[in-house]
C-alpha positions in Angstrom: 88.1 106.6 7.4 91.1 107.8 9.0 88.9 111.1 9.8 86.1 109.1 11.6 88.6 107.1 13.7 90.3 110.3 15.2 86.9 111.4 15.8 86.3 108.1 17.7 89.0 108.4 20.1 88.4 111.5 21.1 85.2 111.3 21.8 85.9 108.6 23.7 88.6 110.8 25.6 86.1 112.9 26.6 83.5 110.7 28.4 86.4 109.0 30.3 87.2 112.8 31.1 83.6 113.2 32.5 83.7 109.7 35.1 83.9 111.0 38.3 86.6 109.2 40.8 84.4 106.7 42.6 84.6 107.2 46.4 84.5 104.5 49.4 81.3 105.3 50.9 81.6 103.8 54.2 84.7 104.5 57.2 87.0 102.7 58.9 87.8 102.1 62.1 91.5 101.4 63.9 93.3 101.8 67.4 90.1 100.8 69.3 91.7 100.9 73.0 90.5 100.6 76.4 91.5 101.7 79.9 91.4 99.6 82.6 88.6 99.0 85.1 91.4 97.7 88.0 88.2 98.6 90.8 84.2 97.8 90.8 84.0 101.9 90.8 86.1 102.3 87.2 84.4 103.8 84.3 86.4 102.6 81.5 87.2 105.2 78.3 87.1 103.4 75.0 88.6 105.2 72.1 89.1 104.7 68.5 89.9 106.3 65.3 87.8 106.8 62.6 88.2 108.1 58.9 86.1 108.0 55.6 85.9 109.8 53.0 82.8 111.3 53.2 81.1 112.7 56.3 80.4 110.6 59.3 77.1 111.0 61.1 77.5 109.7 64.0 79.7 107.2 66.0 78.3 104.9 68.8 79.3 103.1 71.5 77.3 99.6 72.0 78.0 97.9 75.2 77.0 95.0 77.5 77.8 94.3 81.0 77.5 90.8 82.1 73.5 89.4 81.0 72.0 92.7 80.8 70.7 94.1 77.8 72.7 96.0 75.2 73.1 99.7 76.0 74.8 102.5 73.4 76.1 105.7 73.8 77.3 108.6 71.4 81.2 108.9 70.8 82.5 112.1 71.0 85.2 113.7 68.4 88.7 115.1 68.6 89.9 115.0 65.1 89.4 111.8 63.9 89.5 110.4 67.6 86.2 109.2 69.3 86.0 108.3 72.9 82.7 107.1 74.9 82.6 105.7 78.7 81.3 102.3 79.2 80.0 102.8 83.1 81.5 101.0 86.2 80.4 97.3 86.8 81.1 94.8 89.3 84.2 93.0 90.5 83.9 89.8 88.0 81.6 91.4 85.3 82.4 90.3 81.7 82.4 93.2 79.6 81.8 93.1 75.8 81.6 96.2 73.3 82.0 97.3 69.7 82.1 100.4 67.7 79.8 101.4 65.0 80.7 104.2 62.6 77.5 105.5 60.1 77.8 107.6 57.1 75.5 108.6 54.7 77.3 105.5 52.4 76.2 102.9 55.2 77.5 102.2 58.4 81.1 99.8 59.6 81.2 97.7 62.7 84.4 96.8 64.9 85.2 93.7 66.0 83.5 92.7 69.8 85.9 93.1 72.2 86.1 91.9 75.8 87.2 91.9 79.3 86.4 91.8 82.5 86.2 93.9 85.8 89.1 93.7 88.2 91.0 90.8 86.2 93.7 92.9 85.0 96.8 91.5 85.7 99.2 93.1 88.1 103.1 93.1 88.2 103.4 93.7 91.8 107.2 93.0 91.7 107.7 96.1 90.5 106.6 98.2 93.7 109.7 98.5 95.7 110.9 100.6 98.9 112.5 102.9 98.0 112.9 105.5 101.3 113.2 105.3 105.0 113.1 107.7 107.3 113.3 107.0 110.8 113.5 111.3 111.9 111.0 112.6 109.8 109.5 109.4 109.9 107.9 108.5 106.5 108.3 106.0 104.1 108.1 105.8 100.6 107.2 103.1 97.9 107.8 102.9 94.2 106.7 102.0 91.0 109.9 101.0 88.9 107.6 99.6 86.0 106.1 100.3 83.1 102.5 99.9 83.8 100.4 101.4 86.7 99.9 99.5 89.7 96.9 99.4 91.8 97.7 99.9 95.8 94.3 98.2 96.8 95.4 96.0 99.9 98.8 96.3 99.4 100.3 96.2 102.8 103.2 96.9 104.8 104.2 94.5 107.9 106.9 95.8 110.4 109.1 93.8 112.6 107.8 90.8 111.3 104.7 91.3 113.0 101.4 89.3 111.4 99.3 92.6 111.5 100.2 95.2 108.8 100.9 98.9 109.9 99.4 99.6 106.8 96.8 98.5 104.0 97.0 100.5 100.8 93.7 102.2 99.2 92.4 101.8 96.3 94.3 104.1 94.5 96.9 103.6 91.0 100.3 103.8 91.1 101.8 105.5 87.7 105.3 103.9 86.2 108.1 106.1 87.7 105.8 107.5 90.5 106.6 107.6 94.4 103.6 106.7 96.9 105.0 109.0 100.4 103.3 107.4 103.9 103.7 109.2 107.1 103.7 107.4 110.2 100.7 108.9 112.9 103.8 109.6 115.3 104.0 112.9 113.5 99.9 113.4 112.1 98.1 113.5 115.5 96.3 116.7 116.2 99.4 119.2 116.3 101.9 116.5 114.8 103.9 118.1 111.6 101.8 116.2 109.6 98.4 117.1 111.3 96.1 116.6 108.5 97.9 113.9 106.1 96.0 111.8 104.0 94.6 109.3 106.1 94.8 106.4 103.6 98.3 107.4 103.4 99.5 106.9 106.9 101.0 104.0 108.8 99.8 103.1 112.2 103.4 102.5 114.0 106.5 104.5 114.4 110.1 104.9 112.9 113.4 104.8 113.8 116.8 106.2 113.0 118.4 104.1 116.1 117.1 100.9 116.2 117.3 98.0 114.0 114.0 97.5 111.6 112.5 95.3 109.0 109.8 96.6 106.5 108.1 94.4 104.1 105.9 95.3 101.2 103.8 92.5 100.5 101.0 92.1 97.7 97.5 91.4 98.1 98.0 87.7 98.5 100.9 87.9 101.3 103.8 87.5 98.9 106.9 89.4 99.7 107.6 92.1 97.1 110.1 93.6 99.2 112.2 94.2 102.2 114.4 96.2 104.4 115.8 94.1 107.2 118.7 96.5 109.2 119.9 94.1 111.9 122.1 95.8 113.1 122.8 99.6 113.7 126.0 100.3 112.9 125.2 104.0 113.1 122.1 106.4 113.2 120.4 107.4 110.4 121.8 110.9 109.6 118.5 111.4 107.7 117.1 108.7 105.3 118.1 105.2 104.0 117.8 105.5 100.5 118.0 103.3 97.5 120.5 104.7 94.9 119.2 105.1 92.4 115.4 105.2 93.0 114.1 101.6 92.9 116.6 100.0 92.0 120.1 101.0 93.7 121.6 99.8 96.9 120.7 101.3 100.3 122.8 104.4 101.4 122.5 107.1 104.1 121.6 110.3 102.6 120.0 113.5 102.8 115.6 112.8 103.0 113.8 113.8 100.0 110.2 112.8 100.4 108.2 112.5 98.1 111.1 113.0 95.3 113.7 111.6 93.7 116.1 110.3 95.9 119.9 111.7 96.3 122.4 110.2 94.2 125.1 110.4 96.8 126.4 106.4 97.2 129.1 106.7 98.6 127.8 105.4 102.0 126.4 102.3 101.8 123.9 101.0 105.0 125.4 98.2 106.6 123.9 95.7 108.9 121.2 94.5 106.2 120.0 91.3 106.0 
C-alpha cells in the first residue's frame, strides 16, 4: 500500500509538471492621450500604449466628427506606443473616438473619449511683455506658463488707441517661449528688417524718447498686460526689460531679442504707471 501511494503522487507530480502556464489572450490598453485641436485646421495625434502577451495584429483608430459616420484608421507602432491622426474638423465639432487593440485571443476596446474643436481652454494671463525696444524697435511677448497658448487674435493696442497695432496669427505659443514683433518702421523695402514675418509685425512705431503705453489684450478685450511709461525720466539706453523674463520688474538694459533677457537690475524704469 505504501508502494502504490508513492506511485500516486508522483504521477500526479508529473501531469501538474506538463500544464502549461495559461496566458491572457487579449491586450491592454493605457495612456490614451490627445493633442489639442486649438484651430479648425488642427489634426489631432491620439496615442496610446498597448501590451499583451501574445502578438497584436493590428491597432485601430475609430473616430467620429460631429453626425457623420464612423471612420477608422490604422495605429502605427513605436515599441509598445501607437499613434493615429484623427483629421481636422470645424470650430465647434464634437469629437468622439476609441481605440481597439486585436489579437489572435480577441480584440479590447478603450473607453470613448471626447472633445471638441477650438474649446480648449486658454490661460491667457500667462502671456506677458516682456521686452521693449524703442531703437531697434521690436517688442517681445511671453509665455510664463505651463501650457501652450494660442496667439490667434491676440492683440496689442498702443497709446490707448481703440485700433490694435497688431492682431496675433494663428500660431502656439510653447511654455517658456518668446514671440519677437518688429515694428514696419524698420521692415519696409530696405528697412533692417526687410523681409520679417509679416504676421509678426506691428503696424506703428517705437520710442526710446517718448512716453508709451502697450497693452496685451486677449481675444475678448481683457487686459493681460501693460506698460504705461508716463514719464521719461531718461532715454532708453537700449531696451526696457523685465528682470527676470516674465516675471521681474522693468529695468533698462542691454536688447536681447528674441532671447532671454539680461539679468542686470540694478536700474529700475521709472515713470511707470
Amino acid at each position: 500500500m505504501k508502494k502504490l501511494f508513492i506511485a500516486s503522487i508522483a504521477a500526479l507530480l508529473a501531469l501538474t509538471a506538463c500544464v502549461k502556464d495559461e496566458v491572457y489572450p487579449i491586450a491592454s490598453l493605457s495612456s490614451i492621450a490627445n493633442t489639442v485641436a486649438y484651430y479648425e485646421t488642427d489634426q489631432v495625434t491620439v496615442t496610446a500604449t498597448v501590451n499583451a502577451f501574445v502578438p497584436i495584429q493590428e491597432v485601430n483608430l475609430y473616430y467620429t466628427l460631429g453626425s457623420a459616420a464612423e471612420k477608422s484608421v490604422k495605429m502605427t507602432a513605436a515599441g509598445s506606443v501607437y499613434s493615429g491622426t484623427i483629421p481636422a474638423a470645424a470650430i465647434g465639432t464634437e469629437v468622439k473616438y476609441y481605440i481597439e487593440a486585436i489579437t489572435k485571443g480577441g480584440s479590447s476596446k478603450s473607453a470613448v473619449v471626447s472633445y471638441k474643436v477650438g474649446e480648449a481652454p486658454v490661460d491667457y494671463t500667462k502671456l506677458k511683455l516682456n521686452e521693449l525696444n524703442g531703437n531697434d524697435k521690436f517688442i517681445e511677448i511671453i509665455n510664463t506658463g505651463t501650457d501652450p497658448v494660442t496667439m490667434k487674435d491676440v492683440t496689442i493696442v498702443k497709446d490707448g488707441k481703440a485700433d490694435a497695432v497688431w492682431t496675433g496669427p494663428a500660431i502656439l505659443l510653447e511654455p517658456g517661449a518668446i514671440l519677437l514683433l518688429y515694428s514696419e518702421d524698420v521692415v519696409v523695402a530696405g528697412g533692417k528688417q526687410e523681409g520679417y514675418d509679416e504676421t509678426l509685425v506691428f503696424h506703428s512705431g517705437l520710442s526710446a524718447k517718448k512716453a508709451v503705453r502697450i497693452e496685451l489684450k486677449d481675444p475678448s478685450g481683457n487686459d493681460v498686460d501693460d506698460f504705461n511709461l508716463v514719464t521719461v525720466a531718461k532715454t532708453a539706453p537700449a531696451s526696457y526689460s523685465r528682470v527676470p523674463d516674465g516675471t521681474g520688474t522693468w529695468c533698462y538694459t542691454a536688447a536681447t531679442p528674441g532671447a532671454k533677457n539680461d539679468t542686470d537690475n540694478s536700474d529700475p524704469v521709472t515713470g511707470l504707471q
